[in-house]
TIGUKE-174232 format. One record per residue (C-alpha): x, y, z; residue number from 1; residue in three letters. Coordinates in steps of 0.02 Angstrom, whole numbers, padded with zeros to 5 digits. Layout:
# TIGUKE-174232
PT     px     py     pz   n res
PT      X      Y      Z NUM Ala
...
***
This chain:
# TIGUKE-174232
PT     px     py     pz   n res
PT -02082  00165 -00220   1 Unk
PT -02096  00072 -00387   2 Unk
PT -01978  00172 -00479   3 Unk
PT -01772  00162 -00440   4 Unk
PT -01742  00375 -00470   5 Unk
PT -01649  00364 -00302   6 Unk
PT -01531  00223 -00342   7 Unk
PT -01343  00293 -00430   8 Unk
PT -01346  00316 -00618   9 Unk
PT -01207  00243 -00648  10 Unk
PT -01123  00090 -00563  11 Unk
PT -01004  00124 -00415  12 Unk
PT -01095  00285 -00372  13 Unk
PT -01117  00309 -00180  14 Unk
PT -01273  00375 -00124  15 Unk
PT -01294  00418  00050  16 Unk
PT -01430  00376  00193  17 Unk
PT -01464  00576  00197  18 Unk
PT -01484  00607 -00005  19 Unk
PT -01615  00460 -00002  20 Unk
PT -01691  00556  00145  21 Unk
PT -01698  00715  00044  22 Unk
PT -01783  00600 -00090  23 Unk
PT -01909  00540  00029  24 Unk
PT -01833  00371  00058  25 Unk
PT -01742  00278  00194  26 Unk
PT -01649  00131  00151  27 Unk
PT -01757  00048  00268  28 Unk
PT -01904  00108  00203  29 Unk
PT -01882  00047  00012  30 Unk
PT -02021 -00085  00050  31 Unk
PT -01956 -00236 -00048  32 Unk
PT -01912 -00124 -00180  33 Unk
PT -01725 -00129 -00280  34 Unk
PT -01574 -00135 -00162  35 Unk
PT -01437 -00041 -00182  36 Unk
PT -01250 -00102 -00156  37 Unk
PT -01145  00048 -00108  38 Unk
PT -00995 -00047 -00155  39 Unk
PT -01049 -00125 -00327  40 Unk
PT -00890 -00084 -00463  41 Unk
PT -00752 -00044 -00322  42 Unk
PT -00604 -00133 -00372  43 Unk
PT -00567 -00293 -00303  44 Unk
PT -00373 -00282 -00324  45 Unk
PT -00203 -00185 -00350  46 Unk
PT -00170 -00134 -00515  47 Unk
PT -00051  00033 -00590  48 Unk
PT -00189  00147 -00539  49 Unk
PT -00141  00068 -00334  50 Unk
PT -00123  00222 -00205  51 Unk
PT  00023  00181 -00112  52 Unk
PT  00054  00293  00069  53 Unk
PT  00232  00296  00155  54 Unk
PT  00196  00305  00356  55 Unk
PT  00311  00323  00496  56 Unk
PT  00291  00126  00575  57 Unk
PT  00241  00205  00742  58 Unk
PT  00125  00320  00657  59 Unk
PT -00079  00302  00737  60 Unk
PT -00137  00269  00538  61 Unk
PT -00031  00124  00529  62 Unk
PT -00146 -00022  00589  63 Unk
PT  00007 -00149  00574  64 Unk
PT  00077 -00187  00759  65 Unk
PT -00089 -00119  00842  66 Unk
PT -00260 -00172  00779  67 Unk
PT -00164 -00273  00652  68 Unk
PT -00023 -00402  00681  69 Unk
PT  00136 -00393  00566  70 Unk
PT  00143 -00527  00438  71 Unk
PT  00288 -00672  00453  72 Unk
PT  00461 -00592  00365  73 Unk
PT  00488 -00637  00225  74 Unk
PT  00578 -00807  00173  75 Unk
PT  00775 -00757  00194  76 Unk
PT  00729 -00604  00317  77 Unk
PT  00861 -00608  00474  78 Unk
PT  00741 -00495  00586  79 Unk
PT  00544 -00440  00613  80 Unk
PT  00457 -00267  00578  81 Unk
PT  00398 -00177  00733  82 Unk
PT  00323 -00029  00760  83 Unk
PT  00483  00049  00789  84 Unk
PT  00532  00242  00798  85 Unk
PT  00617  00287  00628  86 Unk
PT  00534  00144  00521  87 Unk
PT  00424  00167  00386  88 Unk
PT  00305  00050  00306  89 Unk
PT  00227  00071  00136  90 Unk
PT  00046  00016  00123  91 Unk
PT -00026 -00013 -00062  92 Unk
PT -00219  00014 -00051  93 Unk
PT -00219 -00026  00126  94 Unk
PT -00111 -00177  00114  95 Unk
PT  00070 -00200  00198  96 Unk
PT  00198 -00184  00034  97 Unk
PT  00372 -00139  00102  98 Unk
PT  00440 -00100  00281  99 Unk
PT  00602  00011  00308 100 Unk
PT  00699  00005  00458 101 Unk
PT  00773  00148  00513 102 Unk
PT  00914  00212  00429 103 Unk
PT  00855  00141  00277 104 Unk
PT  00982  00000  00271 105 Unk
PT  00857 -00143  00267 106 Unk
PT  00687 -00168  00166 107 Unk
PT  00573 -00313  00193 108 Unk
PT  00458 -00336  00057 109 Unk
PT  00270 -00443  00027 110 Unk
PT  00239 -00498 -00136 111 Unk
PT  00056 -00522 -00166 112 Unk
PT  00142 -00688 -00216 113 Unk
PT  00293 -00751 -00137 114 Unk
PT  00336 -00872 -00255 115 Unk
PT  00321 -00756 -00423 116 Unk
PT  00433 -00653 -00491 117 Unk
PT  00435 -00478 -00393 118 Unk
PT  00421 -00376 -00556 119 Unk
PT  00240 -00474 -00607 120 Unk
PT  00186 -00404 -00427 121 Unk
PT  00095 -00233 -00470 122 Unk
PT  00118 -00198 -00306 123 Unk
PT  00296 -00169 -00294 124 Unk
PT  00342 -00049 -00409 125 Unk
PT  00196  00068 -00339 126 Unk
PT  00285  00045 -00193 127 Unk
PT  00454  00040 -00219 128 Unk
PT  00403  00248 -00315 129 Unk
PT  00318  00293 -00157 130 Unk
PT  00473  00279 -00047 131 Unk
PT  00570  00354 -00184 132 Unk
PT  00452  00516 -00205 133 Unk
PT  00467  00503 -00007 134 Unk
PT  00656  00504  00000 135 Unk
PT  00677  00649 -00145 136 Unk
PT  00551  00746 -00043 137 Unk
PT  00661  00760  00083 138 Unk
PT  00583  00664  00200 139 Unk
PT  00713  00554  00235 140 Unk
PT  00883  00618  00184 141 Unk
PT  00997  00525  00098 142 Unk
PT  00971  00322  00092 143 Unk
PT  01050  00191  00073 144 Unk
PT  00997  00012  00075 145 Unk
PT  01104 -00133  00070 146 Unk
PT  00970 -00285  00097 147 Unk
PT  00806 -00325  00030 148 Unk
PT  00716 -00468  00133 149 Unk
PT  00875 -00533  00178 150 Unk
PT  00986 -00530  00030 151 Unk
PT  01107 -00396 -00039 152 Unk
PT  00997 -00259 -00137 153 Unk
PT  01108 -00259 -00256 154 Unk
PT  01064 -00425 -00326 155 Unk
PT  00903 -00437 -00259 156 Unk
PT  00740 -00466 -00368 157 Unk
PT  00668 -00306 -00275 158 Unk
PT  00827 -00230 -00320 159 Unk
PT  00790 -00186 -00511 160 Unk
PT  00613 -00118 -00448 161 Unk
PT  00715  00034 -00318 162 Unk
PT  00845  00052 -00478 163 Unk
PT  00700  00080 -00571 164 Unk
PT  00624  00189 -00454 165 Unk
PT  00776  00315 -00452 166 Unk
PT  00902  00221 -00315 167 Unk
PT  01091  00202 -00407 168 Unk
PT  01181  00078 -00360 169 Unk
PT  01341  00100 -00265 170 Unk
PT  01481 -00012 -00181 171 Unk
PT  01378 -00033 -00017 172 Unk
PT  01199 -00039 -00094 173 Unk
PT  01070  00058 -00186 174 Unk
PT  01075  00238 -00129 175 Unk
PT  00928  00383 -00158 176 Unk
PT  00978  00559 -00116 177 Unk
PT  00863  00695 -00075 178 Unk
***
C-alpha cells in the first residue's frame, strides 16, 4: 500500500496485528512500505507520573529471586533480600525500589543512583507512598522501621522520604499505623 491510513495517528499509539488485518494488511505484508514502531514515545525512564506496586516478596509477579536475581544490598546493608514469607518489595515501573522484611523493621533501598542524594531519586518517594498507602490500607498493620539500608531510619537519607510519606517518628524508629 502506498498510503500509511493503517499506521497510529498519533505517536505512541499501538496498533495491533488483527486491526491491520481488518484493514487488509499484515505487518508482513506492508511490501517495503512505512514501518511502524509499536513502542515509538513510551517513556524511557521514572519520573512523578512512575507506577509503583507493593508485592508480597514470595508473590509469582515478583520476578526478583526467580527469573530475576536480587541486586547486591545496598552499601551499609547487614543482610540480603530473599524471597522470604512476610517480605514485601516495591517495584517502580518494573524496577526493584525498596524491599521490607517482615515485620517491617528493616528497609533496603536502590537509588537509581547510589551515590546521589536519595531525595533527587524520583524513584523513592513514589515508593516510599506506595508502602505507605499499603500500610494505611491495612495491609500490613501497624509498622515500624528502625533501619534503612543499614543505618537508623531515623537519620537516614531515606528517612525524610517515609516522614514525608506519612511515617512519624518515634523513640525506636519511624512508625505508620493503619
Amino acid at each position: 500500500r502506498e498510503d500509511a491510513s493503517y499506521l497510529p495517528s498519533r505517536p505512541g499509539e499501538y496498533v495491533s496485528p488483527r486491526d491491520l488485518a481488518a484493514q487488509g494488511s499484515q505487518p508482513w505484508q506492508n511490501g517495503g512500505g512505512p514501518s511502524y514502531d509499536p513502542f515509538a514515545g513510551r517513556r524511557t525512564g521514572p519520573d512523578r507520573g512512575s507506577r509503583a506496586v507493593v508485592l508480597a516478596a514470595a508473590d509469582p509477579a515478583n520476578a526478583y529471586g526467580a527469573a530475576l536475581g536480587w541486586p547486591e544490598p545496598p552499601e551499609g546493608a547487614s543482610h540480603k533480600p530473599g524471597r522470604k514469607a512476610g517480605s514485601l518489595v516495591v517495584l517502580v515501573d518494573g524496577e526493584l525500589t525498596l524491599y521490607m522484611e517482615r515485620g517491617g523493621k528493616t528497609v533496603l533501598a536502590w537509588p537509581a543512583d547510589p551515590g546521589a542524594d536519595p531525595a533527587d531519586d524520583p524513584r523513592l518517594p513514589v515508593a516510599a507512598e506506595a508502602l505507605a498507602t499499603a500500610a494505611r490500607a491495612g495491609s500490613l498493620g501497624t509498622v515500624t522501621v528502625e533501619r534503612v539500608n543499614g543505618t537508623p531510619a531515623l537519620t537516614s537519607p531515606l528517612g525524610a522520604l517515609l516522614e514525608s510519606a506519612g511515617f512519624v517518628a518515634t523513640p525506636r524508629g519511624l512508625r505508620l499505623r493503619a
